[in-house]
N, CA, C and O atoms as a GROMACS GRO file, in nm:
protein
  396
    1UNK      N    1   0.340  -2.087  -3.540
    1UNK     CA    2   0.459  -2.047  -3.466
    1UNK      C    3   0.520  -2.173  -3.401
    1UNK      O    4   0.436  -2.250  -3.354
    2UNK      N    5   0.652  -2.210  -3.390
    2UNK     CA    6   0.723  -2.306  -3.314
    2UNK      C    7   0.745  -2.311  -3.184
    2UNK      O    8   0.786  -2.226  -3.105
    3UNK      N    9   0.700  -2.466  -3.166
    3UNK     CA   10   0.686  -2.458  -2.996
    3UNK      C   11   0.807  -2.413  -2.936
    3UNK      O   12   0.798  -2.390  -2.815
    4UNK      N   13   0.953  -2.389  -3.006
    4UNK     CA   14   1.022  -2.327  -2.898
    4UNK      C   15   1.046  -2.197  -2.886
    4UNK      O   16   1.128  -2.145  -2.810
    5UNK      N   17   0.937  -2.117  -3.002
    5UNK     CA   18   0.912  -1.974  -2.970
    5UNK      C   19   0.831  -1.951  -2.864
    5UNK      O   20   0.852  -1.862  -2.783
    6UNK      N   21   0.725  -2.037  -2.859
    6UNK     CA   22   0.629  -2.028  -2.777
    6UNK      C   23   0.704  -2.029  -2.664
    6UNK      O   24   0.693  -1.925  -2.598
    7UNK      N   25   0.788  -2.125  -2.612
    7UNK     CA   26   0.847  -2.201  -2.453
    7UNK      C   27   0.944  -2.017  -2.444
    7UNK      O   28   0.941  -1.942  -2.347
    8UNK      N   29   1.006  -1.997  -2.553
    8UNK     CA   30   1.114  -1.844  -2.522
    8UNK      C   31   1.007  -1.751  -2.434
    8UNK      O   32   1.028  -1.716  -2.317
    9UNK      N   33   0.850  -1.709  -2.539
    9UNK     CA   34   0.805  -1.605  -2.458
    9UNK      C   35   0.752  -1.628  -2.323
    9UNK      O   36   0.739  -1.548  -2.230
   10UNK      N   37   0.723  -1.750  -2.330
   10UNK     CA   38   0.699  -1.802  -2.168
   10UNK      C   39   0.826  -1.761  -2.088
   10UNK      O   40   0.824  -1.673  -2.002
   11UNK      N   41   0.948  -1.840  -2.125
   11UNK     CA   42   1.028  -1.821  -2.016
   11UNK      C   43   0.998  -1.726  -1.972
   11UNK      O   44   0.929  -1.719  -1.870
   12UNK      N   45   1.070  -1.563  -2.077
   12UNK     CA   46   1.079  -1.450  -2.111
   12UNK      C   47   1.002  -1.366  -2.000
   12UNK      O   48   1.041  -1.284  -1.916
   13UNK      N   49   0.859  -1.427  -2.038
   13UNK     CA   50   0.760  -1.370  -1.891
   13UNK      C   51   0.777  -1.390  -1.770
   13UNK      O   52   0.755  -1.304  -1.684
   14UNK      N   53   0.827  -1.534  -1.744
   14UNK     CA   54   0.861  -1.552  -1.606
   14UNK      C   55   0.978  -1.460  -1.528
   14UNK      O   56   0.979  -1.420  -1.412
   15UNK      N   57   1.108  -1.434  -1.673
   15UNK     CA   58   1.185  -1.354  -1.582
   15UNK      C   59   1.133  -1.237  -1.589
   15UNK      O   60   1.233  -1.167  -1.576
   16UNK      N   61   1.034  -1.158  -1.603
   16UNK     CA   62   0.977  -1.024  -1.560
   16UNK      C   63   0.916  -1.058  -1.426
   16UNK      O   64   0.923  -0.977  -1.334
   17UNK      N   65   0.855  -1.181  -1.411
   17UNK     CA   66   0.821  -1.195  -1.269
   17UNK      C   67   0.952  -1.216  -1.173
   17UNK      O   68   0.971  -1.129  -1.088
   18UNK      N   69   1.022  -1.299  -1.179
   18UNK     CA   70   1.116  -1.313  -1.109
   18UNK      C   71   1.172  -1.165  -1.110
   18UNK      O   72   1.155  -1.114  -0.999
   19UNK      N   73   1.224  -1.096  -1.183
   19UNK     CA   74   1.275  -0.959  -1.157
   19UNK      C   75   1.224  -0.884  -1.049
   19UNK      O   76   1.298  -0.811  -0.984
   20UNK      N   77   1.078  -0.898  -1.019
   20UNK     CA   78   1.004  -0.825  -0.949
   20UNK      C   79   0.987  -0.925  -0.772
   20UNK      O   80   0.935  -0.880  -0.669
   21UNK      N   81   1.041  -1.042  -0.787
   21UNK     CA   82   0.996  -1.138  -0.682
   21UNK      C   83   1.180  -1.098  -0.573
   21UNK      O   84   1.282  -1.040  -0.612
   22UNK      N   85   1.146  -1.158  -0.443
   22UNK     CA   86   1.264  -1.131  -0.368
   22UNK      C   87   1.362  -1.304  -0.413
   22UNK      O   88   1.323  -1.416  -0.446
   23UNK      N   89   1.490  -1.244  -0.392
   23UNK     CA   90   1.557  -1.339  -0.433
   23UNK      C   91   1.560  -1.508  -0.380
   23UNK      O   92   1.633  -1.594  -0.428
   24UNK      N   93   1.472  -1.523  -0.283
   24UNK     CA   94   1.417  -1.618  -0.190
   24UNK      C   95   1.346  -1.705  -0.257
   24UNK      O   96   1.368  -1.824  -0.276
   25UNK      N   97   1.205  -1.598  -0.312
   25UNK     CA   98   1.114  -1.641  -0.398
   25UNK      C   99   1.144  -1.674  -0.573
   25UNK      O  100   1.057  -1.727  -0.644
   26UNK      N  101   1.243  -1.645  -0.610
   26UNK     CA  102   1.260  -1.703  -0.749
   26UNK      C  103   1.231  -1.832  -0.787
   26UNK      O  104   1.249  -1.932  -0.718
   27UNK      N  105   1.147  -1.824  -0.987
   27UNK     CA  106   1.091  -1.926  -0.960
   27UNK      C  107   1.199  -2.006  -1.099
   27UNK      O  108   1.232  -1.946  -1.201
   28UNK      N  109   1.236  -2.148  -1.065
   28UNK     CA  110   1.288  -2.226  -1.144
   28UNK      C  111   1.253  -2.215  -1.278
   28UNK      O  112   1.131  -2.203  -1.275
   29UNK      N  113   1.288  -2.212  -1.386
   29UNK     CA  114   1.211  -2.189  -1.536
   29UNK      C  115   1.255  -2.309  -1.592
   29UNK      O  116   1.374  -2.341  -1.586
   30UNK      N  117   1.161  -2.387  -1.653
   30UNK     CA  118   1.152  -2.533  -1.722
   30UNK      C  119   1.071  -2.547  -1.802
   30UNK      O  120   0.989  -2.455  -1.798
   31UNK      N  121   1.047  -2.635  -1.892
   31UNK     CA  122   0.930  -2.664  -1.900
   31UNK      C  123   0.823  -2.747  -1.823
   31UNK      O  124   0.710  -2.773  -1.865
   32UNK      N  125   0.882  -2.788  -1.686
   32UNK     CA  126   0.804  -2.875  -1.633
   32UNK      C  127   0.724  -2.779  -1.480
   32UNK      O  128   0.640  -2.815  -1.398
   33UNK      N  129   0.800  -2.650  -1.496
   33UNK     CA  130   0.798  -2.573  -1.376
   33UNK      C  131   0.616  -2.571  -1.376
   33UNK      O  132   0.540  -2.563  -1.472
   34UNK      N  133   0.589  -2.581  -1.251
   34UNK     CA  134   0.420  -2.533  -1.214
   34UNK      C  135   0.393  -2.422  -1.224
   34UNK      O  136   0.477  -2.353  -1.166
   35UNK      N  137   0.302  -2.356  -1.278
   35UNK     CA  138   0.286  -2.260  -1.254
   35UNK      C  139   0.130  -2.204  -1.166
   35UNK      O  140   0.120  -2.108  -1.089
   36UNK      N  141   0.020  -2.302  -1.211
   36UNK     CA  142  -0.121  -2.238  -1.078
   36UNK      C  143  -0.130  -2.346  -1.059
   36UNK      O  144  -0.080  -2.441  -1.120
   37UNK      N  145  -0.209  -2.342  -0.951
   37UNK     CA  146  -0.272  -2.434  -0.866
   37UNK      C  147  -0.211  -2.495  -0.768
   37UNK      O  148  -0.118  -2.447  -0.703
   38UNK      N  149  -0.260  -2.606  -0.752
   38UNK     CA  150  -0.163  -2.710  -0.582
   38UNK      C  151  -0.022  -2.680  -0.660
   38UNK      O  152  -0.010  -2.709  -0.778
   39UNK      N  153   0.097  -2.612  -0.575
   39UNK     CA  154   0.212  -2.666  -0.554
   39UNK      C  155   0.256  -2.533  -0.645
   39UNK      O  156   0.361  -2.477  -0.614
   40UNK      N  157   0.175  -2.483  -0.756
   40UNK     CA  158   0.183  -2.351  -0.822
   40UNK      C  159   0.279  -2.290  -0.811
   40UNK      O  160   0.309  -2.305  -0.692
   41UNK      N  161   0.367  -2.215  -0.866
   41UNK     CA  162   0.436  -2.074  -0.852
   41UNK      C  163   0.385  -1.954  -0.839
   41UNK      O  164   0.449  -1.858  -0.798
   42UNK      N  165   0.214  -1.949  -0.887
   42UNK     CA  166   0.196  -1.779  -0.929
   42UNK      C  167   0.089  -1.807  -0.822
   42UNK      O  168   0.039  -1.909  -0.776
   43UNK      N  169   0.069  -1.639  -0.796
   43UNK     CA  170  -0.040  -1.609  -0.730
   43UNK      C  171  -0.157  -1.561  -0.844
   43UNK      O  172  -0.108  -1.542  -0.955
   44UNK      N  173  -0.256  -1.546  -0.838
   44UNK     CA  174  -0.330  -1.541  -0.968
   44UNK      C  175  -0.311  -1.389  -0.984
   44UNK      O  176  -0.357  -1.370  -1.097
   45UNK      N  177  -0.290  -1.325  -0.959
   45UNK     CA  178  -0.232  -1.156  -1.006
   45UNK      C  179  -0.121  -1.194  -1.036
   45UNK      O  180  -0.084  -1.138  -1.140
   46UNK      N  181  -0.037  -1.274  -0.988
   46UNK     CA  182   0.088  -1.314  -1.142
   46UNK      C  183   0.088  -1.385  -1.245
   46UNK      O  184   0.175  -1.393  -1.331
   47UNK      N  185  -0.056  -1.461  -1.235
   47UNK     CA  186  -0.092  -1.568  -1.346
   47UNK      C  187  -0.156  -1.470  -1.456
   47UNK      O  188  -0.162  -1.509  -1.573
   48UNK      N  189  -0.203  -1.341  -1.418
   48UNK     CA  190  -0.312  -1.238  -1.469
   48UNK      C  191  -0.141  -1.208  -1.550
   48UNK      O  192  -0.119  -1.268  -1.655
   49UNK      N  193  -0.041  -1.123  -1.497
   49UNK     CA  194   0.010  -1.041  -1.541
   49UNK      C  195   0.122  -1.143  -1.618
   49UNK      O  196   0.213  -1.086  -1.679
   50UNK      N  197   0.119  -1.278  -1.620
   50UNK     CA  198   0.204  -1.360  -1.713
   50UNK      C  199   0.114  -1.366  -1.875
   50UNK      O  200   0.134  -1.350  -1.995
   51UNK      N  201   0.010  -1.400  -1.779
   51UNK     CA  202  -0.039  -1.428  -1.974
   51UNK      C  203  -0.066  -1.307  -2.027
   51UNK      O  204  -0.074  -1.312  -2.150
   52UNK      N  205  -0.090  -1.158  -1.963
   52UNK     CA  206  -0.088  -1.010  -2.038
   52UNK      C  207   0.075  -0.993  -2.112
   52UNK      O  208   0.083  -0.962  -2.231
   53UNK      N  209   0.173  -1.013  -2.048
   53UNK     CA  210   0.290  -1.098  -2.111
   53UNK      C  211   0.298  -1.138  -2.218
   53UNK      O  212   0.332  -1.067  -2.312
   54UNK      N  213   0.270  -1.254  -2.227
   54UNK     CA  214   0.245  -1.365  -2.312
   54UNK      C  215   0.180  -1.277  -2.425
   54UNK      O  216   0.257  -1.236  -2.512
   55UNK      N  217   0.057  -1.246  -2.432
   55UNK     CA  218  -0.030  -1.214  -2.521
   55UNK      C  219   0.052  -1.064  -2.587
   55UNK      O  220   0.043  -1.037  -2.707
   56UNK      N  221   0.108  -1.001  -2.518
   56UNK     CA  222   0.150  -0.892  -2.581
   56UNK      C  223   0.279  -0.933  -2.647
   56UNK      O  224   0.317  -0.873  -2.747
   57UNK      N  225   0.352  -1.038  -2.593
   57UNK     CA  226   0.502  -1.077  -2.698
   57UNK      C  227   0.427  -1.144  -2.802
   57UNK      O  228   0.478  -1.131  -2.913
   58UNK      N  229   0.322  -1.209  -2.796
   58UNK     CA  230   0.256  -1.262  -2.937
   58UNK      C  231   0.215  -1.190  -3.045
   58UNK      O  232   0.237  -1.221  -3.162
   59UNK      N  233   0.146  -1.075  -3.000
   59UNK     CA  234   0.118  -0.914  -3.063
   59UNK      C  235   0.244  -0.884  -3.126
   59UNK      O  236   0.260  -0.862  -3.246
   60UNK      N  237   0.332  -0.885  -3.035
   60UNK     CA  238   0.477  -0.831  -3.144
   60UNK      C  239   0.521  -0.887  -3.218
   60UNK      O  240   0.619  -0.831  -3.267
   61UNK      N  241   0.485  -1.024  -3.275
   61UNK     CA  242   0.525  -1.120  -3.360
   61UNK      C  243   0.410  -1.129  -3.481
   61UNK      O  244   0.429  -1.185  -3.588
   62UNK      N  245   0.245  -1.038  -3.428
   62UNK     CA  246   0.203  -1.009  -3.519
   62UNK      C  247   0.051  -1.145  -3.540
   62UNK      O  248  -0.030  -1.162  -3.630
   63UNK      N  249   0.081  -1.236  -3.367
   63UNK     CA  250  -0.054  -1.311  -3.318
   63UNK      C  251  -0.090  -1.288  -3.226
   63UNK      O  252  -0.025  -1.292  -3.121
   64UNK      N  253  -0.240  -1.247  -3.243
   64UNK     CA  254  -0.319  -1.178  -3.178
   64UNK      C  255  -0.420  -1.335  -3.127
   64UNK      O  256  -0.456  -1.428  -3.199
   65UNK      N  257  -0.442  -1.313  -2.983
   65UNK     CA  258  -0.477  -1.426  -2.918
   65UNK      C  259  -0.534  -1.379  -2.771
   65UNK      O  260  -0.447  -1.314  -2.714
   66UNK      N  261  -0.621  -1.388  -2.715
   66UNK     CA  262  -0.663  -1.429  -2.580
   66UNK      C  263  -0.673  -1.520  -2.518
   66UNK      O  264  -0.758  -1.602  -2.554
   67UNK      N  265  -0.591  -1.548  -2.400
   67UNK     CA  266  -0.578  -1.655  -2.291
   67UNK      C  267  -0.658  -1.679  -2.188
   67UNK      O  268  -0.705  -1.789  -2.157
   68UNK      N  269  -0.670  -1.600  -2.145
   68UNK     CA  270  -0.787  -1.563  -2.027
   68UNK      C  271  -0.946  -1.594  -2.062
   68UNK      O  272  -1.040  -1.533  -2.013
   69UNK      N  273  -0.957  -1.698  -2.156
   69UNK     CA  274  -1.113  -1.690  -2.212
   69UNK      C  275  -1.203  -1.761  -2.165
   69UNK      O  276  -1.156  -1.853  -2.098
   70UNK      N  277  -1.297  -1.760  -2.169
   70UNK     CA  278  -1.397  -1.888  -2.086
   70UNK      C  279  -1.379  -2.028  -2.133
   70UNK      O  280  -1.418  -2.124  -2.066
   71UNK      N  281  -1.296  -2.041  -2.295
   71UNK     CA  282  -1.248  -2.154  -2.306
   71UNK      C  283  -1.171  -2.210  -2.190
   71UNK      O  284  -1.202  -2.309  -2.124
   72UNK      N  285  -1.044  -2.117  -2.171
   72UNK     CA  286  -0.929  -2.236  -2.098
   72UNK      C  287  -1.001  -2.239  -1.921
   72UNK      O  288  -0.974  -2.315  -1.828
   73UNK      N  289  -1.125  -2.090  -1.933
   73UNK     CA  290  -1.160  -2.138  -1.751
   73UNK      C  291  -1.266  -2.241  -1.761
   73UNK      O  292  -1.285  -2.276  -1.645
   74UNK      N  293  -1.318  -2.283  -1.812
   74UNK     CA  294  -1.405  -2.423  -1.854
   74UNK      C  295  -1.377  -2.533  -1.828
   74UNK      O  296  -1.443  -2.611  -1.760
   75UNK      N  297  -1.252  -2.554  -1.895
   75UNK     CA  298  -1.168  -2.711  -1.894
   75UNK      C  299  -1.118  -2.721  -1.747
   75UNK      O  300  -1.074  -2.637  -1.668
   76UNK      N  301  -1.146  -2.895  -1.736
   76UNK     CA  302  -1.151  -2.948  -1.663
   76UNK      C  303  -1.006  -2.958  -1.572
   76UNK      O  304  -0.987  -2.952  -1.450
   77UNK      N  305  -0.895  -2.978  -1.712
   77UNK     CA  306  -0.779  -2.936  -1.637
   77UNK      C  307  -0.714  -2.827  -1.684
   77UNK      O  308  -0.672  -2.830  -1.800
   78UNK      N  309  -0.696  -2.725  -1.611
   78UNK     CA  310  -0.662  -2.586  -1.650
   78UNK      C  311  -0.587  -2.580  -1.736
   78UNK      O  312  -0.518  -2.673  -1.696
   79UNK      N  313  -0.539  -2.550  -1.824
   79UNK     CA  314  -0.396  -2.481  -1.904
   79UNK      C  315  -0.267  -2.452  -1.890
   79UNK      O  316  -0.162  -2.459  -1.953
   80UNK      N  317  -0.326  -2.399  -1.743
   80UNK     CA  318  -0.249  -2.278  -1.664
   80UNK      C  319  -0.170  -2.345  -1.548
   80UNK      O  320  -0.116  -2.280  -1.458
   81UNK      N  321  -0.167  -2.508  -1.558
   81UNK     CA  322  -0.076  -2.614  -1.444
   81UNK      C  323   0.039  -2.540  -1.463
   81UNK      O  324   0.077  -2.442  -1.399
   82UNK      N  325   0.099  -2.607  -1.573
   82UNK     CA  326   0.251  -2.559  -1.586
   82UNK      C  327   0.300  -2.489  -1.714
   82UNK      O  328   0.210  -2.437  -1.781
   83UNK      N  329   0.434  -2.477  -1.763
   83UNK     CA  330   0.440  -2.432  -1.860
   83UNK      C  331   0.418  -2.517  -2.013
   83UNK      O  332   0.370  -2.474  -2.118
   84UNK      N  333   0.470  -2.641  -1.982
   84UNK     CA  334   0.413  -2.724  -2.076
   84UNK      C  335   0.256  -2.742  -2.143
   84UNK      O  336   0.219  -2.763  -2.258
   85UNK      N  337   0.182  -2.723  -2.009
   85UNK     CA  338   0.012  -2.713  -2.042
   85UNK      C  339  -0.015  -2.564  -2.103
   85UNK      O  340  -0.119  -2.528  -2.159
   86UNK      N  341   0.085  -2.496  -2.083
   86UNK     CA  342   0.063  -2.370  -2.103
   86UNK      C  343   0.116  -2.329  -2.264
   86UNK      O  344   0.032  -2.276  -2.337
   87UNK      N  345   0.219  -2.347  -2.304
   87UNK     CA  346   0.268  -2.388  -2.406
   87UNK      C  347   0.211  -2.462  -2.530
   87UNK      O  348   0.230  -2.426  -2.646
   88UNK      N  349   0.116  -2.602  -2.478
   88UNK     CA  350   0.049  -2.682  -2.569
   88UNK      C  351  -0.079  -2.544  -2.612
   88UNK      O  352  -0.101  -2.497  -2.723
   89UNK      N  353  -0.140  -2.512  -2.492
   89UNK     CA  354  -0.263  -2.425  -2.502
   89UNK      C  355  -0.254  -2.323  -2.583
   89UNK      O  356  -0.357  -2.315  -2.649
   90UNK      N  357  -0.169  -2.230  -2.611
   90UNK     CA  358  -0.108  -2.128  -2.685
   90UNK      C  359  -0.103  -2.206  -2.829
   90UNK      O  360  -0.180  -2.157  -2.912
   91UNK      N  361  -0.028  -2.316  -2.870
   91UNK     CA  362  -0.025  -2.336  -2.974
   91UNK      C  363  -0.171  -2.390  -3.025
   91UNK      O  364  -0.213  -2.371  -3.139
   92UNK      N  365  -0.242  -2.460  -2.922
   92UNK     CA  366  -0.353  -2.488  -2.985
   92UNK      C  367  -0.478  -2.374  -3.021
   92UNK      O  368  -0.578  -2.394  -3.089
   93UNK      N  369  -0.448  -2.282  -2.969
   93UNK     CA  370  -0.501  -2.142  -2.975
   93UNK      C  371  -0.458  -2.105  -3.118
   93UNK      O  372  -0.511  -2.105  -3.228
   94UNK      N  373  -0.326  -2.072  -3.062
   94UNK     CA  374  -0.275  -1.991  -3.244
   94UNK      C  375  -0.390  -2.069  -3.368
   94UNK      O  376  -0.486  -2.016  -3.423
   95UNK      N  377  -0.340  -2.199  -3.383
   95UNK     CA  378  -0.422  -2.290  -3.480
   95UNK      C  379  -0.523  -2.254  -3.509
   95UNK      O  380  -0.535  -2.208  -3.622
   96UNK      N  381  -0.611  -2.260  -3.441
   96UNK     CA  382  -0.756  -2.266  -3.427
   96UNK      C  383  -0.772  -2.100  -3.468
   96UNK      O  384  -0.861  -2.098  -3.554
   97UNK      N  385  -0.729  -1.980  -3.446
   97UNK     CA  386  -0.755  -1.875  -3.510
   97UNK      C  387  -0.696  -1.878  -3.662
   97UNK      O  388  -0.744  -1.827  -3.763
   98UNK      N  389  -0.567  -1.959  -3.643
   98UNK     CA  390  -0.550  -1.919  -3.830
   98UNK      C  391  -0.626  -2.020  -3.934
   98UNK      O  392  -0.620  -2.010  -4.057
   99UNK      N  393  -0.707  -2.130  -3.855
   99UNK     CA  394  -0.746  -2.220  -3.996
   99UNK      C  395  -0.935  -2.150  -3.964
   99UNK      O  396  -1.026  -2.181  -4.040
   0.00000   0.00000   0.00000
Protein backbone atom coordinates (compact mmCIF):
# COMPACT_ATOMS: atom_id res chain seq x y z
CA UNK A 1 0.00 0.00 0.00
CA UNK A 2 1.33 3.71 -0.61
CA UNK A 3 2.63 5.77 1.96
CA UNK A 4 0.13 8.39 1.08
CA UNK A 5 -2.70 5.97 1.63
CA UNK A 6 -1.32 5.14 4.71
CA UNK A 7 -0.75 9.20 5.89
CA UNK A 8 -4.99 9.60 4.36
CA UNK A 9 -6.13 6.84 6.96
CA UNK A 10 -4.14 8.38 9.64
CA UNK A 11 -5.27 11.77 9.01
CA UNK A 12 -8.83 10.35 8.51
CA UNK A 13 -8.59 8.96 12.20
CA UNK A 14 -7.49 11.95 13.70
CA UNK A 15 -10.51 13.84 12.38
CA UNK A 16 -12.84 11.30 14.21
CA UNK A 17 -10.92 12.37 17.20
CA UNK A 18 -11.01 15.89 16.70
CA UNK A 19 -14.84 15.60 15.94
CA UNK A 20 -15.26 14.32 19.35
CA UNK A 21 -12.53 16.84 21.11
CA UNK A 22 -13.81 20.62 22.19
CA UNK A 23 -12.88 23.14 19.72
CA UNK A 24 -9.98 24.43 22.07
CA UNK A 25 -8.50 21.04 22.02
CA UNK A 26 -8.19 20.34 18.25
CA UNK A 27 -5.34 18.63 17.13
CA UNK A 28 -3.12 20.07 14.08
CA UNK A 29 -2.89 17.12 11.36
CA UNK A 30 0.66 16.78 9.67
CA UNK A 31 2.83 14.55 9.25
CA UNK A 32 5.03 15.85 11.82
CA UNK A 33 2.06 16.25 14.41
CA UNK A 34 2.93 14.21 17.89
CA UNK A 35 0.90 12.06 18.72
CA UNK A 36 2.04 9.95 22.45
CA UNK A 37 4.23 10.69 24.73
CA UNK A 38 6.19 14.07 26.04
CA UNK A 39 4.40 16.88 24.25
CA UNK A 40 1.79 14.07 22.69
CA UNK A 41 -1.68 14.85 21.44
CA UNK A 42 -3.49 11.61 22.59
CA UNK A 43 -4.37 10.41 25.78
CA UNK A 44 -3.78 6.65 25.55
CA UNK A 45 -7.68 5.86 25.28
CA UNK A 46 -7.26 8.02 22.15
CA UNK A 47 -4.09 6.36 21.10
CA UNK A 48 -6.27 2.90 21.82
CA UNK A 49 -9.21 4.24 19.72
CA UNK A 50 -6.81 5.78 16.76
CA UNK A 51 -5.10 2.70 15.89
CA UNK A 52 -8.76 0.55 16.26
CA UNK A 53 -9.25 3.26 13.43
CA UNK A 54 -6.45 2.68 11.64
CA UNK A 55 -6.70 -1.08 11.69
CA UNK A 56 -10.30 -1.17 10.67
CA UNK A 57 -9.76 1.42 7.48
CA UNK A 58 -6.96 -1.16 6.62
CA UNK A 59 -9.60 -4.09 6.88
CA UNK A 60 -11.61 -2.14 4.35
CA UNK A 61 -8.93 -2.04 1.88
CA UNK A 62 -8.68 -5.73 2.54
CA UNK A 63 -5.10 -5.49 5.16
CA UNK A 64 -5.48 -7.12 7.98
CA UNK A 65 -2.80 -5.97 10.62
CA UNK A 66 -2.37 -5.42 14.41
CA UNK A 67 -0.80 -2.37 15.96
CA UNK A 68 -1.10 -2.73 19.42
CA UNK A 69 1.40 -5.81 19.53
CA UNK A 70 4.17 -6.53 21.85
CA UNK A 71 6.28 -5.78 18.82
CA UNK A 72 5.73 -1.93 18.63
CA UNK A 73 5.38 -2.00 22.89
CA UNK A 74 8.99 -3.46 22.99
CA UNK A 75 10.84 -0.94 20.92
CA UNK A 76 12.81 1.30 22.36
CA UNK A 77 11.33 4.19 20.51
CA UNK A 78 7.67 3.82 20.28
CA UNK A 79 5.92 4.00 16.87
CA UNK A 80 3.31 5.78 18.32
CA UNK A 81 5.64 9.47 18.65
CA UNK A 82 4.06 10.91 15.76
CA UNK A 83 2.41 10.33 12.65
CA UNK A 84 5.38 9.88 10.60
CA UNK A 85 6.71 7.04 13.13
CA UNK A 86 3.38 5.91 12.86
CA UNK A 87 3.05 5.78 9.22
CA UNK A 88 6.69 4.20 8.66
CA UNK A 89 5.38 1.38 11.33
CA UNK A 90 2.20 0.50 9.41
CA UNK A 91 4.06 0.16 6.29
CA UNK A 92 6.66 -1.84 7.80
CA UNK A 93 3.97 -4.06 9.22
CA UNK A 94 1.97 -4.42 5.98
CA UNK A 95 5.45 -5.85 4.43
CA UNK A 96 6.40 -8.13 6.76
CA UNK A 97 2.83 -9.91 6.66
CA UNK A 98 2.74 -10.07 2.84
CA UNK A 99 6.37 -11.46 2.12
Amino acid sequence: MPGENIQRIIFDALELINHARADDRQILISEDTLLFGNDGELDSMELVGLLISIEEALLDEGIEVTLSDDRAMSQSRSPFRSVKTLQNYIQDTINESVS
